[in-house]
PyMOL commands that place a pseudoatom at each C-alpha (Angstrom):
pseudoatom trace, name=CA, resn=UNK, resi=1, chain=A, elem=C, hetatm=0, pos=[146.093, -4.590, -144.182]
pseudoatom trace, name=CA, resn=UNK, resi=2, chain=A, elem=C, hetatm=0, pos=[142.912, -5.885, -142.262]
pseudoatom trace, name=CA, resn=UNK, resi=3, chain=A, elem=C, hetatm=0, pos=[143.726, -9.749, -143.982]
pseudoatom trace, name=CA, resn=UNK, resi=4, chain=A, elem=C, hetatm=0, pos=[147.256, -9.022, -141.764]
pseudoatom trace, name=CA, resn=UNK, resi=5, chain=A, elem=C, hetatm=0, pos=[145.398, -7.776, -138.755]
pseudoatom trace, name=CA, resn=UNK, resi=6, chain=A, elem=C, hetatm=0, pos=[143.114, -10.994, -139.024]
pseudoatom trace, name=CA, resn=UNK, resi=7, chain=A, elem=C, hetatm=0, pos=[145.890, -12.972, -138.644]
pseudoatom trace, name=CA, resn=UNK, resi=8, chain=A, elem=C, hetatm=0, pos=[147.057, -15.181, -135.400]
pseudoatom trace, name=CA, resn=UNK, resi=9, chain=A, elem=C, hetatm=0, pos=[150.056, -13.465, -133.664]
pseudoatom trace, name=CA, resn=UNK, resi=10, chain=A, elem=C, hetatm=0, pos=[152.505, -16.665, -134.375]
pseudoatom trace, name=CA, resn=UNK, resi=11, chain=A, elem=C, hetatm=0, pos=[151.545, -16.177, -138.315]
pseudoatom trace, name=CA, resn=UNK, resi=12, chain=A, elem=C, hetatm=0, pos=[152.210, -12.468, -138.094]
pseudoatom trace, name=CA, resn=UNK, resi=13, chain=A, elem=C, hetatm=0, pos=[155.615, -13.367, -136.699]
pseudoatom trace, name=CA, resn=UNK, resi=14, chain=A, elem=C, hetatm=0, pos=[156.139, -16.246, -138.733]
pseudoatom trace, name=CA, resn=UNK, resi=15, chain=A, elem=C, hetatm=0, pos=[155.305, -14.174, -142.278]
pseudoatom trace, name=CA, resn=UNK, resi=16, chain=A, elem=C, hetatm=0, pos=[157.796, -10.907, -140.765]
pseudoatom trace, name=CA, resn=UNK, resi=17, chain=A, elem=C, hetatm=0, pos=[160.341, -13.406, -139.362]
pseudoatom trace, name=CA, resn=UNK, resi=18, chain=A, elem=C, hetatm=0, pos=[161.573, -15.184, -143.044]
pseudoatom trace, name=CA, resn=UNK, resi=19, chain=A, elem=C, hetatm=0, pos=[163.910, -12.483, -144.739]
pseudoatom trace, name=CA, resn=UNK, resi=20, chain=A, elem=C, hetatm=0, pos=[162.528, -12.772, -148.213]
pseudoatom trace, name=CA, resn=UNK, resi=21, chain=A, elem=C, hetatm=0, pos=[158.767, -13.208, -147.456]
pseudoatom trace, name=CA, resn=UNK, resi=22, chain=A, elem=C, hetatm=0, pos=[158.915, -10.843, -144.650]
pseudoatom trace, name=CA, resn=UNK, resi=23, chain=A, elem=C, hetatm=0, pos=[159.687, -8.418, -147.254]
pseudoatom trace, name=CA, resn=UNK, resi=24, chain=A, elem=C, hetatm=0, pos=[157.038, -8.973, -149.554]
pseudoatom trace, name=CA, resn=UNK, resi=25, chain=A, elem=C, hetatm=0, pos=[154.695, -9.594, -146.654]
pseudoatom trace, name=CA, resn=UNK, resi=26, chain=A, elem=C, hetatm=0, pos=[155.486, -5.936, -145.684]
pseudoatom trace, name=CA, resn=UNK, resi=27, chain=A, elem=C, hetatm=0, pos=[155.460, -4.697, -148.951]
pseudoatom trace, name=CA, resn=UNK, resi=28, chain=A, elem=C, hetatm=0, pos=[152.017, -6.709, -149.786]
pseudoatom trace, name=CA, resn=UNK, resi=29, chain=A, elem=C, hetatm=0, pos=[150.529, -5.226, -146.112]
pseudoatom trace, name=CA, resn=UNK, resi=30, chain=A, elem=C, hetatm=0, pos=[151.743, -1.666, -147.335]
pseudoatom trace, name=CA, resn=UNK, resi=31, chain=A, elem=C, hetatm=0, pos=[150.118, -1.425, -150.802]
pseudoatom trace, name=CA, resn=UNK, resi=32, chain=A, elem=C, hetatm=0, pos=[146.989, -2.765, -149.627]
pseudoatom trace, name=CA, resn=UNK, resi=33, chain=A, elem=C, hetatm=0, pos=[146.880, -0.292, -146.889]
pseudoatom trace, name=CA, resn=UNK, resi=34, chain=A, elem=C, hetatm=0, pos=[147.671, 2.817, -149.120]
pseudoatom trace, name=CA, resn=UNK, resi=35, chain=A, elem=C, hetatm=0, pos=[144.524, 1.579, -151.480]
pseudoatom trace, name=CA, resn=UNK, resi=36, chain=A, elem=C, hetatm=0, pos=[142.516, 1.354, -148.742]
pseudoatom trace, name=CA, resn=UNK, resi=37, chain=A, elem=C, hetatm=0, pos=[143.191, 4.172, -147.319]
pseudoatom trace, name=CA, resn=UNK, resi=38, chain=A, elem=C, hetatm=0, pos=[145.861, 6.618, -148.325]
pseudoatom trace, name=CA, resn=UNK, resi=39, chain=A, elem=C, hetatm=0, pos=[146.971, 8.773, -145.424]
pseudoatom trace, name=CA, resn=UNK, resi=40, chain=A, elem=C, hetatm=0, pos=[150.071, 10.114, -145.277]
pseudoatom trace, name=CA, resn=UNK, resi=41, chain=A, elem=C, hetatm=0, pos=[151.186, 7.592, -142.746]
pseudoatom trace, name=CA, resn=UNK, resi=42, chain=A, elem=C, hetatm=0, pos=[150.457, 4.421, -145.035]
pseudoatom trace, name=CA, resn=UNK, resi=43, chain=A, elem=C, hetatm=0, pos=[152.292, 6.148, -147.788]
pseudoatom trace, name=CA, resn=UNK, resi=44, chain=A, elem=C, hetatm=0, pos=[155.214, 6.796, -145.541]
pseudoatom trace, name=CA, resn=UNK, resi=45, chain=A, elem=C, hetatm=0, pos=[155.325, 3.365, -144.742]
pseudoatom trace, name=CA, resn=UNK, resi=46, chain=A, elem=C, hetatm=0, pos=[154.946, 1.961, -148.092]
pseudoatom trace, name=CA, resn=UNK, resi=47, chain=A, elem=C, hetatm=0, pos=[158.373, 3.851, -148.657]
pseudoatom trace, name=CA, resn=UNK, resi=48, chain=A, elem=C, hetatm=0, pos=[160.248, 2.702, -146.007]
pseudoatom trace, name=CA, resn=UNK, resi=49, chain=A, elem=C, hetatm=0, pos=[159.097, -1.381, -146.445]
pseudoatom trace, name=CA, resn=UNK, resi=50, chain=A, elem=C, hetatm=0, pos=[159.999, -0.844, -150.160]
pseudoatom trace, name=CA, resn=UNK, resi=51, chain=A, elem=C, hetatm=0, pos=[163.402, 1.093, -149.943]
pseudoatom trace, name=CA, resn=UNK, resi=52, chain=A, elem=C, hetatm=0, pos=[164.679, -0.756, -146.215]
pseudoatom trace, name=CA, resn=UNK, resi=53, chain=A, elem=C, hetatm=0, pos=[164.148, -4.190, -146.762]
pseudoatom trace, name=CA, resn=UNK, resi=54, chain=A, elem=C, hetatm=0, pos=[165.233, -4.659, -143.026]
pseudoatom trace, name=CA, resn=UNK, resi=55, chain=A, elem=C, hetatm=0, pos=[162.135, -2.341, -142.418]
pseudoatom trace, name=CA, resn=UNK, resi=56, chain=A, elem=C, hetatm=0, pos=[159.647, -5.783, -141.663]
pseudoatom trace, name=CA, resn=UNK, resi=57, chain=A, elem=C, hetatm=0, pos=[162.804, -6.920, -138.655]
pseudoatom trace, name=CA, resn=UNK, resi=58, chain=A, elem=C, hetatm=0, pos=[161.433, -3.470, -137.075]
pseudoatom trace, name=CA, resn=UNK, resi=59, chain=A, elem=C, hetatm=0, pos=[157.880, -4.473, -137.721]
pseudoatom trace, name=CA, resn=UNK, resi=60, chain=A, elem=C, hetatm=0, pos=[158.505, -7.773, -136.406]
pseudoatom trace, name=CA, resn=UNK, resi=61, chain=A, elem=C, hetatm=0, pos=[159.535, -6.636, -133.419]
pseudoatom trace, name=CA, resn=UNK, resi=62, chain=A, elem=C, hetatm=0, pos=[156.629, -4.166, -133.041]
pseudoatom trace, name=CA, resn=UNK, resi=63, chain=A, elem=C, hetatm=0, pos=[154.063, -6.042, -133.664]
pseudoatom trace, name=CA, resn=UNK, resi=64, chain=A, elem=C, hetatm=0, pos=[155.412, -8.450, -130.427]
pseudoatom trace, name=CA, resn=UNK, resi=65, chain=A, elem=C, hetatm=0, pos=[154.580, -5.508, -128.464]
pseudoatom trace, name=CA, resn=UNK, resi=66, chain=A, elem=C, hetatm=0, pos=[151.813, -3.278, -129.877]
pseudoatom trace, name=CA, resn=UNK, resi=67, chain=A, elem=C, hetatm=0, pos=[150.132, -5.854, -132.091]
pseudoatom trace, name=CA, resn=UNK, resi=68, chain=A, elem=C, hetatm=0, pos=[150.297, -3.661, -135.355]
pseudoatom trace, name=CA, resn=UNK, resi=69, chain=A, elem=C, hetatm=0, pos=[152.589, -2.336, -137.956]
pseudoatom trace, name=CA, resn=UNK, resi=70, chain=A, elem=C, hetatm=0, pos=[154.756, 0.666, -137.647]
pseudoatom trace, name=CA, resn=UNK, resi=71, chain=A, elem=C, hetatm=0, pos=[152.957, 3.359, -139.190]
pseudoatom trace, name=CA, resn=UNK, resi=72, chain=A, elem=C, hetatm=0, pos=[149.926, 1.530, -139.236]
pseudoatom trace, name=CA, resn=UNK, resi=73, chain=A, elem=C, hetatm=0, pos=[146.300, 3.301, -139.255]
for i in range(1, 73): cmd.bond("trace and resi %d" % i, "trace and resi %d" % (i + 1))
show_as sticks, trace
zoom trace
């Protein structure tokens, strides 16, 4: 998650923003996140990127305005 977190804003959007890589972006961002730390947050997230592929839209939009992912630690 921190190689996400390092990223400019406008990549952020860019990676969310493309359907197919937005998914894998989120799902990529969640499975590094549970390894690194697995709280029950991360591993609630994890689920919801893999099962709701329309899950990274949402995180797209969220990290416009908070500048993180939904359920991120």
């Amino acid at each position: 998650m921190k190689w996400f977190n390092k990223q400019s804003r406008l990549v952020q959007f860019i990676l969310l923003l493309i359907p197919f890589v937005g998914w894998i972006t989120e799902i990529v961002v969640r499975v590094t996140a549970v390894l690194e730390k697995p709280t029950g947050k991360n591993i609630l997230g994890l689920i919801f990127g893999l099962l709701i592929p329309i899950f990274s839209w949402l995180d797209l939009i969220w990290v416009l305005i908070f500048n993180h992912l939904i359920l991120a630690s």
